[in-house]
N, C-alpha and C positions, 0 to 999 in steps of 0.2 A: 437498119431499124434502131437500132441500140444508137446510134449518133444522134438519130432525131429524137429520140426521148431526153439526151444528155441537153441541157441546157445551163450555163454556168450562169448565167442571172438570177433564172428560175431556184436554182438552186443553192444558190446564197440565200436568198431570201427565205427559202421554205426551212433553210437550216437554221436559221435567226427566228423564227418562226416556231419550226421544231422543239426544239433546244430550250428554248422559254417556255413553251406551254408544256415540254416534260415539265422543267423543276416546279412549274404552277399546278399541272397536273398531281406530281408527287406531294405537293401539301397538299392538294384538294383532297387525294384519296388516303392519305396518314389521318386528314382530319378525319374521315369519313372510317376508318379503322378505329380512329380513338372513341368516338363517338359510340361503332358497334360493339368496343369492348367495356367502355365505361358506362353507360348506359343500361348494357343487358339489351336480350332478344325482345323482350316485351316491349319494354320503353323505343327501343331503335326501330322498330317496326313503324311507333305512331310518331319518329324523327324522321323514318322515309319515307311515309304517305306525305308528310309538310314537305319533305324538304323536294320530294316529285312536285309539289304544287308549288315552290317555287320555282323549279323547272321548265313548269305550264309557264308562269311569267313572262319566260325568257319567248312567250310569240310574240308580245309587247315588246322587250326589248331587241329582240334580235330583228323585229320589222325594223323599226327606227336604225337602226345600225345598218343595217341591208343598204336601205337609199339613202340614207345619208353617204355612205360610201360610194354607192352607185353612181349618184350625184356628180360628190367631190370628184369622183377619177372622173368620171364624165368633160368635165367641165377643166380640166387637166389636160383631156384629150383635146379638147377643143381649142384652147390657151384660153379661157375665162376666167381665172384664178379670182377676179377681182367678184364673182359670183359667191367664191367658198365664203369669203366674208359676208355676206348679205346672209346667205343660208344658216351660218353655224347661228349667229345671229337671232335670226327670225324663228330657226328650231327652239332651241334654247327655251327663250321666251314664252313658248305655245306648248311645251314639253311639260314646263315646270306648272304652268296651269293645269294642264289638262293629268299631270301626274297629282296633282292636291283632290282633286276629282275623284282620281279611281282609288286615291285612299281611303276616302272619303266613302264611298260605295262600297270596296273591302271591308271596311269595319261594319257598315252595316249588316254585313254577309256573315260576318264572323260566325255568327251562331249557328247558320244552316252548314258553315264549311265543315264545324266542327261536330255536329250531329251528323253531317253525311258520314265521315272518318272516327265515327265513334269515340269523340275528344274530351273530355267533361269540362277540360277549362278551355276558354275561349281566348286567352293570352298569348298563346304559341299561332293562333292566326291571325293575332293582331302585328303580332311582329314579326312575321311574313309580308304583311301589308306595309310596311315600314320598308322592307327591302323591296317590295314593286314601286314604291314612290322611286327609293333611287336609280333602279333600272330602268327606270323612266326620262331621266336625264343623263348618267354614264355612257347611255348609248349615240347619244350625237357626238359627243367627242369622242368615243373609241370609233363610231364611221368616217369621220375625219380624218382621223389618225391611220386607218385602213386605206382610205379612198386616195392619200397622199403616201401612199406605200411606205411613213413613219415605221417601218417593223420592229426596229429596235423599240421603241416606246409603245409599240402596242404588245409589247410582248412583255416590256418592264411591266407593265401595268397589270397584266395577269397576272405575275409573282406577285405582285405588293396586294394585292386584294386577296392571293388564297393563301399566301402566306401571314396575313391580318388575322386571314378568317381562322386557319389553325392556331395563333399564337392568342386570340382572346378564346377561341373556343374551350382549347386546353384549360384555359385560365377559369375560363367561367364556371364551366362543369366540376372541374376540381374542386371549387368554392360550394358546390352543393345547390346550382341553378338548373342541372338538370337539360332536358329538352328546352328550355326557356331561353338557357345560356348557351345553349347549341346553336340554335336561332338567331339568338342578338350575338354571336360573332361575323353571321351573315351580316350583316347591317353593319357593322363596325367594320368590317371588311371593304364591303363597296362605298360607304361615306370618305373613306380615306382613298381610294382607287380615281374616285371622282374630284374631289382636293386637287391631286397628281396630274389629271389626266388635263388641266387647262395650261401646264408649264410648255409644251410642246406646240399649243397654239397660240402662244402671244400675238403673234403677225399677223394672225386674221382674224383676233378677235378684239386686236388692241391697237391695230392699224387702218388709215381709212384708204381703201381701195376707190379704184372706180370702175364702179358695178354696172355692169350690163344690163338695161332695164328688160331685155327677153326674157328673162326667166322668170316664171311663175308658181305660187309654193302650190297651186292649181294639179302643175306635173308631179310636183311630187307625191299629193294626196292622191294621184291615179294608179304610180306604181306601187303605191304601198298598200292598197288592196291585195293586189297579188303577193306581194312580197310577205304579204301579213299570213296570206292564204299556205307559200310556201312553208314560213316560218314554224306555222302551226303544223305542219303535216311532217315537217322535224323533230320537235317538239313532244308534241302528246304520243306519235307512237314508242317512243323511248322512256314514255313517264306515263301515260296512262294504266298500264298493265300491273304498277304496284300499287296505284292506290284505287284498283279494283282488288288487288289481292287483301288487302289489307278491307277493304267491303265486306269480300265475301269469304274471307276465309279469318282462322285465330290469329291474336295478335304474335304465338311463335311462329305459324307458316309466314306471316309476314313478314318479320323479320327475317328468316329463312330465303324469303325470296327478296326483298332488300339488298342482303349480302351477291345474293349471285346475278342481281341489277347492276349492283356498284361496278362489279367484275366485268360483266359483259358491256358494259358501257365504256370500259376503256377502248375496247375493240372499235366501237364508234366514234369518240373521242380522239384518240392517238391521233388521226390522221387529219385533224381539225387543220392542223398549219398548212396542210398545201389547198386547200379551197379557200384561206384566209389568205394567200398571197395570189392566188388564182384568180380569185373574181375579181381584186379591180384592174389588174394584167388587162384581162379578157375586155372588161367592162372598155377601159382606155382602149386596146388595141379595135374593139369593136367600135366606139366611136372615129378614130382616125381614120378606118375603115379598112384593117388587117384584116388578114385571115386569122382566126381562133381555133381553127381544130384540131394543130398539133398541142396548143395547151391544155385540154382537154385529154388527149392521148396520153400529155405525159402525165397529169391528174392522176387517170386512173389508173395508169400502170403504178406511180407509187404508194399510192392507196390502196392498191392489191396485194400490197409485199407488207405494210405495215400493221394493214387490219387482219391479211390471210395469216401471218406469221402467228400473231398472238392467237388468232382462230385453232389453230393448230394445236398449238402449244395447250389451251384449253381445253381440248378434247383428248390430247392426249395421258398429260397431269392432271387432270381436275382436282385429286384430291390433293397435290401440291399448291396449287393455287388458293384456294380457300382455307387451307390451315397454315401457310402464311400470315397471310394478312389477317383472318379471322379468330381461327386457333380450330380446336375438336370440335367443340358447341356447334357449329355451323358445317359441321363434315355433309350430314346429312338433305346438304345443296347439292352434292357433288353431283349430280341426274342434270340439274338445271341449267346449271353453266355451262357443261358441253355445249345445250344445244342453243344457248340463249348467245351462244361466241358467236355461232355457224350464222345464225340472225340478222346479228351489229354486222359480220361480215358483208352482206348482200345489202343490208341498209347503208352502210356506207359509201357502199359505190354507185349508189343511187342518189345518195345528198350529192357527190358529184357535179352529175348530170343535172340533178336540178338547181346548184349554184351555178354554172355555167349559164343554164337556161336564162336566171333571173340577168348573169351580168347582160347577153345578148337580147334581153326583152323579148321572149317567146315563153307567151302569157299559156299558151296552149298547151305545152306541156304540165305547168303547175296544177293546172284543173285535171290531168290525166293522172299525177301524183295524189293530189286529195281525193282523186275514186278509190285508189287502194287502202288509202288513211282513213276513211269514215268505212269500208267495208272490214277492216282489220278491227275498230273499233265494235261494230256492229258486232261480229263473229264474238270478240272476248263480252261482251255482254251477252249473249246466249250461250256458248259453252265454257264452260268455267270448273268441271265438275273435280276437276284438279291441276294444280302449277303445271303441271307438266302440258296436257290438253292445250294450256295456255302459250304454252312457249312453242309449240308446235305450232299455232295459228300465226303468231309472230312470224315464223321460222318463214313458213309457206309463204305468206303475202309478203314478204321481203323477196323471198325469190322469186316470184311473179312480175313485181316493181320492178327489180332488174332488170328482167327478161323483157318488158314496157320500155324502160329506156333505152335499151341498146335497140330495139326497132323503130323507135321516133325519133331518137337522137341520129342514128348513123342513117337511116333513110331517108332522115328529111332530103341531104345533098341529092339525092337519084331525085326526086322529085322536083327538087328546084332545077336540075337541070335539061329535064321535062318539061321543065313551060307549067305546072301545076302548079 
């Protein structure tokens, strides 16, 4: 058992992987510490309703990165290579359009975003809007960079954007910018990330191939319905919950549950690198026409050891963990993070299964995933009558989800080999 989980490719790459999205991790949540301590509870509260709405973004960018990657490895597996040039290409192009669009329509918004989140200035959504423009374009080259298993450079690229984002953040707020300048590190972050991220594709953005006229950007708008479907059902259940808190409860419980967001999101975070080296594996070995289910296997065994670990660790310290990074002010989480770990745990091993799903194109699962994602939504908009109530709905519909996957995922083979 333990030999077939060992995989020495696998695991270079996930450790190249790993390894980078720690150190990018650790600025991203030093930022997210300086932020909660220089700002205050009050202020950090209406820094992490925005900064959860930039998170929402990421169903916009993480679809585009999804198939773009899907794509490239695709097309990898096939020997089309001369395709990735036509694609990054024609992405590119219809990305930077159609991202001037949804700026364009964010700013209109501004003012209801900031009335829903009880904002008085409308500046701090504008430049959120400013960071959806460029997540609108960073994601065709980092799916590139994914789909061509680049790991080194897609992993450099995480350091230089979070490590941007803490070095002007610091800078700004320092200066007395406040939530504004917390914001505009984001954007100074990814404008530089994106700069970066074209030095790794010269050859196929700067060389002429010859392109296989079969492909159509037709396939691609098909799978990126689902993939947009999946994206989001990642997405908003990890980010919706605070800026309902931040709705319907004071701007310190928000804050308060912020903090113990930031926390439990590691848990679902941390094991980000072995599904980002996973899917285009999967994606490629499924197009040549491998089998995929020990990659999967080993997926989720080590995604059970890195998310279970820290799960642990959370329930057992809690109050080690939040007066850390937070200090005394925020002890008063200590209730929530236990159970908000236990949560990310079962969520996690559920993105999983459903990145696998997307690299194999098994549309039917992501529809079985967003039933759980709009009734968990559903649920935290009827009972809310406090944080905790709340993290318990979380808690539950993640273990559900799981329990979902592991019977359509590990079943489906008894039935394919049914003739069903």
């Amino acid at each position: 058992m333990i030999k077939k989980l060992y995989d020495g490719e696998f695991l270079r790459d996930t450790s190249i992987m790993f390894i980078t999205s720690i150190v990018a991790g650790i600025c991203n949540y030093l930022y997210q510490i300086y932020m909660g301590r220089a700002l205050g509870v009050e202020e950090y509260g209406i820094f992490g309703s925005l900064f959860a709405l930039s998170y929402i973004i990421f169903v916009v960018s993480g679809t585009i990165q999804t198939s773009c990657a899907r794509f490239v490895s695709k097309f990898v597996g096939e020997g089309k290579e001369g395709n990735i040039y036509y694609l990054l290409h024609g992405l590119l192009k219809r990305m930077f359009i159609f991202g001037i669009i949804v700026f364009v329509l964010f700013i209109l918004s501004s003012g209801l975003i900031s009335s829903f989140l009880k904002i008085e200035s409308v500046l701090p959504v504008v430049i959120v809007g400013g960071f959806l423009f460029l997540s609108i374009l960073l994601p065709v080259n980092l799916g590139a960079l994914q789909g061509l298993q680049k790991f080194k450079w897609l992993g450099s690229n995480g350091i230089i954007n979070f490590s941007s984002k803490l070095l002007f953040g610091v800078l700004l707020v320092s200066m007395g910018f406040g939530v504004n300048g917390a914001l505009g590190a984001i954007v100074i972050g990814s404008a530089i990330a994106l700069a970066i991220s074209f030095a790794p594709l010269r050859s196929f953005l700067f060389s002429n191939y010859e392109v296989n006229p079969g492909f159509n950007f037709s396939e691609l708008y098909k799978y990126s319905l689902p993939a947009m479907l999946a994206t989001f059902c990642f997405v908003v259940p990890a980010n919706v919950d605070v800026m309902m808190v931040k709705h319907f409860f004071s701007s310190h419980d928000a804050g308060l549950y912020t903090a113990a967001s930031v926390l439990g999101k590691i848990v679902l975070f941390l094991p980000g690198a072995i599904t980002a080296v996973m899917f285009p594996k999967v994606s490629e070995m499924n197009a040549s026409g491998k089998s995929t289910r020990e990659m999967l296997n080993k997926s989720l065994f080590y995604t059970a050891i890195l998310s279970g670990s820290l799960a642990i660790g959370y329930w057992l310290f809690p109050s080690l963990v939040i007066k850390i990074p937070f200090g005394d002010v925020y002890l008063e989480a200590m209730p929530l993070v236990r159970f908000y770990g236990i949560a990310m745990l079962f969520f996690s091993l559920s993105v999983v299964f459903m990145r696998y799903s997307l690299a194999i194109h098994d549309i039917k699962y992501v529809y079985g995933f967003a039933f759980f994602t709009f009734l968990e939504i559903v649920l935290l908009a009827i009972f809310h009558e406090t944080m905790m109530e709340m993290i318990l709905i979380l808690m539950v519909i993640n273990v559900l989800l799981f329990i979902f996957s592991c019977c359509y995922v590990w079943y489906k083979p008894r039935r394919l080999r049914n003739g069903e």
